[in-house]
N, C-alpha and C positions, 0 to 999 in steps of 0.2 A: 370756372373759378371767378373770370373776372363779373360774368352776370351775377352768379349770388353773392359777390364782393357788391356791386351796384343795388341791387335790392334791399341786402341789407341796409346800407347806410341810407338808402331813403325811407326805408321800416322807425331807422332810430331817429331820424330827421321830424315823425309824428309829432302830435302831444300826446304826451304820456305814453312811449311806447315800451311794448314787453322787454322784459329782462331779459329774452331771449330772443333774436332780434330777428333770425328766420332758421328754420330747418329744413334741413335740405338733405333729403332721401336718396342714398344709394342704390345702385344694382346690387353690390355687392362690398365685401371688405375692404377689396384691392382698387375698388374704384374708389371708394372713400378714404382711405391710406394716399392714393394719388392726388384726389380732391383738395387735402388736406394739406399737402406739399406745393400746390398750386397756392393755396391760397393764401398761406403764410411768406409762398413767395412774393406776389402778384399784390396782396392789400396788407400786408405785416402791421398796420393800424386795426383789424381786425381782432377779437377775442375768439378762441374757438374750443369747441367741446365737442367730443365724441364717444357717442353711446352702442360700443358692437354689439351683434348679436352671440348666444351661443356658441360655441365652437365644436357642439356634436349635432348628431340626427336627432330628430325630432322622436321623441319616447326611445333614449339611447339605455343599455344600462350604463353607460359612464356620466360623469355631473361634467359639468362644463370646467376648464383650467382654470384654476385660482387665480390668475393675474387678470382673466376677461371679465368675471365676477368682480373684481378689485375696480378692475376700470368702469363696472356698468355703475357702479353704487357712489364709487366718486361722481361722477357725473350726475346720477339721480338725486344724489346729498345737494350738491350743489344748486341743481334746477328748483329740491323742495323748498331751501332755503335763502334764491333771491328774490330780492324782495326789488331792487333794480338795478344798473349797468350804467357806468360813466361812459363806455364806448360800446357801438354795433358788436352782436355775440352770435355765430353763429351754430347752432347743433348738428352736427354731420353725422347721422346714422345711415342704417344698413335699413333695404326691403322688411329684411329676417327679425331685425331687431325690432324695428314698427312693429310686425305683425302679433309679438308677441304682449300677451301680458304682462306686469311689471307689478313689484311691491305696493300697496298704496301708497299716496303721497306723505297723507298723513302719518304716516307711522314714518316713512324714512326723514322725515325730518327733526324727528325725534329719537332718532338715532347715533348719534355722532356724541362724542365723549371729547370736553375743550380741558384743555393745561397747562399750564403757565406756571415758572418757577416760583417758588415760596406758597405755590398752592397747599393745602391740606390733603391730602389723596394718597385713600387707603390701599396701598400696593396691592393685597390681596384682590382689593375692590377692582382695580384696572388689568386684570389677570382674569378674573372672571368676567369680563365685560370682552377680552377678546377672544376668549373661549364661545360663549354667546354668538359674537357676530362674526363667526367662522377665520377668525385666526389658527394657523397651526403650529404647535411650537415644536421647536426644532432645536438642537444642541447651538448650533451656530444659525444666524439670522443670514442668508443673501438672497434670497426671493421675495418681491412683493407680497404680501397678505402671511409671512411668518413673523414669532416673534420667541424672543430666551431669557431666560431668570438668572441671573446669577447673583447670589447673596441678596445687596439692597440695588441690583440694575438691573431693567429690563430693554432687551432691546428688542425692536420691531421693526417692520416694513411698510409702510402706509403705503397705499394706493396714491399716484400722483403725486410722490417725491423722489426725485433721482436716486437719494443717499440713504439709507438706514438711520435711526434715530433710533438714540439711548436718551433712556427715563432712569436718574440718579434720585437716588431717595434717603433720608436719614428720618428713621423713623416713618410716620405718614407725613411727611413735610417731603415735596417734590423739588430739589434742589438743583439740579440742571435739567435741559434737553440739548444734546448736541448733537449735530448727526455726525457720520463715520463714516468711514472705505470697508466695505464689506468683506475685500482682500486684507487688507493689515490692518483694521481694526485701530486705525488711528484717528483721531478728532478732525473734523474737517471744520466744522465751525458751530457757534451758537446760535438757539431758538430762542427768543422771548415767549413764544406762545405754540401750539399746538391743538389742530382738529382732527379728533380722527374719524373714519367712517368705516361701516363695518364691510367688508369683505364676506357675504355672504349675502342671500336675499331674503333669508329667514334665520331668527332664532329656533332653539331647540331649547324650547323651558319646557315647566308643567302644562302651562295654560298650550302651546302650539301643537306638544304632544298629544293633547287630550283632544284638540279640534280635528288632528291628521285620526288619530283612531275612531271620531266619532263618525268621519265625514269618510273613511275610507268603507267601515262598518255597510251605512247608508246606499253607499252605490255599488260595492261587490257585495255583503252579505258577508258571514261569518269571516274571518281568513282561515287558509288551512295552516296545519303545522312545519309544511316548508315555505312559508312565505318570508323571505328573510327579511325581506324591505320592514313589513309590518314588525317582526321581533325587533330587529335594528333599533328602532326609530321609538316602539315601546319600550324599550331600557335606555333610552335618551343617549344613543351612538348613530353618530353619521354612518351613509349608506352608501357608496356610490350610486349615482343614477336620481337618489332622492327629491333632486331639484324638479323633477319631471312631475312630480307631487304639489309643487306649489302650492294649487290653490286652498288644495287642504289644511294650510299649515296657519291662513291668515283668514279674517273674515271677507276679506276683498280684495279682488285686485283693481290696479287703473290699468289705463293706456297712457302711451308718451301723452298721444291728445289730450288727456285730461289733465296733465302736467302742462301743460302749455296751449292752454284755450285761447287766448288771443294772440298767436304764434303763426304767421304766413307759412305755408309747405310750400318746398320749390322741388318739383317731382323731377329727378332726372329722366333722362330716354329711355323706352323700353323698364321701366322704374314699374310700371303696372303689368308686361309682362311677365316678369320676377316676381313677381305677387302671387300670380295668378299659379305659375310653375309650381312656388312656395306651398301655395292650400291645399296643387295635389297632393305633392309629397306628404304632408301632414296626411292629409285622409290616407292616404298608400299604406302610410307607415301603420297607422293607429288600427286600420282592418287587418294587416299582419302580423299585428299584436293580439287581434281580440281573435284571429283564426286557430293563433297560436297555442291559446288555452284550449282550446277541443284536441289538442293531439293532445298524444301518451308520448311519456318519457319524454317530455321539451325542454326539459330542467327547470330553476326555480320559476313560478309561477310569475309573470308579466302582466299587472291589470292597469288595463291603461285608462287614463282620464279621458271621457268626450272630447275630442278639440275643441269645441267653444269654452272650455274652462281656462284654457291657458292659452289661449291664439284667439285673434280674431277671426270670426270666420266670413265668408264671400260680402255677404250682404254690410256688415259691419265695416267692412273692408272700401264698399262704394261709397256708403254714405261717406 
């Protein structure tokens, strides 16, 4: 902790240095969770950001937990849209997280929805915008990435606020934000302003639906009639597992690296080991997927993406 506290701050000591000031690659979660503890102990003049990876197997049928989604895209929001950094900022990710591919930049910076009391904002308008970017609503709001209607208030959970935040509205005139105790639902205090980012890594419009069918189409061929992912996703309903889909869904994706091209890596120990462990798995995984479709009676149909679509693979990995 205390070297990439020192690296850092001689990174921001540059002219003109990145708005993110080094990144610095874990083995793992728990070593970055540690990392992270260190080093809010040790340099607390420091800014920090943390990008986890996934929280399932690699071509899972389950989609990753909504709060780890919630954290990746906060942190992505933020990396697409600084622009610079009054003090050293460091990005603490995960091996797993690197390896994989990520939203473009371009598109997640153009994402995020800003509000501010006595704004104009059409409720309906802000209700479908969290529908979109993978909000779930729920009777009562107390998890990250939920959000509830009641009459003219909506309350929700943004990623990277402690407290829940309620949106009072009279008419399309946005007249508070205050956030609340998600236990007693009592005011904690006021917002002047509001950014939100979406909780999810893709929309599900016309235009993404129509890219996943074209591009699924292309590389398995017809789908059959139990393929649920495909039916799913063609009547515009989330899927479990869908996010394994990705690349389908965007015209591109990046890497963190290309989020942060002039950004120092500070590789921890054994950092390339974990990598290396990482790409079997992936191939392990994705040849017992594609074995998978040769047997009878497997249950619904599993077609998995090449790994080079969504992970980097060996060679991408050295450079």
């Amino acid at each position: 902790g205390l070297v990439a506290a020192d690296i850092a701050r001689a990174v921001a000591a540059r002219r003109n240095p990145p708005a993110i000031t080094l990144l610095v690659v874990c083995r793992d979660g728990t070593r970055m969770a540690a990392l992270s503890r260190a080093i809010a102990f040790f340099a607390p003049d420091l800014a920090r950001l943390e990008l986890p990876a996934w929280d399932c197997l690699p071509y899972d049928r389950a989609s990753p937990h909504a709060t780890v989604l919630a954290q990746r895209m906060m942190t992505l929001s933020r990396i697409a849209r600084m622009k610079g950094n009054e003090k050293p900022t460091i990005l603490l990710t995960t091996v797993n997280a690197l390896l994989q591919r990520v939203p473009a930049q371009a598109v997640v910076a153009t994402r995020s929805l800003s509000a501010a009391p006595g704004n104009l904002l059409d409720m309906e308008g802000v209700q479908s915008w969290l529908e979109l970017n993978g909000y779930n609503r729920s009777s009562t709001v107390r998890e990250p990435g939920e959000y509830a209607v009641r009459g003219g208030i909506i309350d929700l959970y943004p990623p990277g606020l402690d407290l829940p935040i309620r949106l009072d509205f009279f008419g399309d005139t946005l007249e508070s934000i205050r956030s609340f105790d998600a236990e007693s639902q009592r005011t904690i205090g006021q917002l002047r302003s509001l950014d939100l980012v979406p909780v999810a890594e893709f929309q599900l419009t016309t235009e993404t639906i129509r890219s996943f069918r074209r591009g699924y189409a292309e590389i398995f061929g017809a789908p059959t009639r139990d393929d649920l992912l495909y039916e799913s996703i063609s009547e515009g309903r989330r899927h479990p597992g869908m996010e394994h889909w990705l690349p389908l869904f965007q015209p591109r994706l990046d890497t963190l690296f290309d989020y942060l091209p002039e950004t120092p890596v500070f590789l921890e120990p054994l950092a390339d080991d974990a990598a290396q462990e990482r790409l079997k798995q992936i191939q392990d995984y994705y040849e017992a997927r594609r074995a998978a479709l040769d047997e009878p009676h497997s249950g619904p149909p599993y077609r998995p993406l090449p790994p080079d679509r969504l992970y980097i693979p060996e060679a991408e990995w050295q450079e």
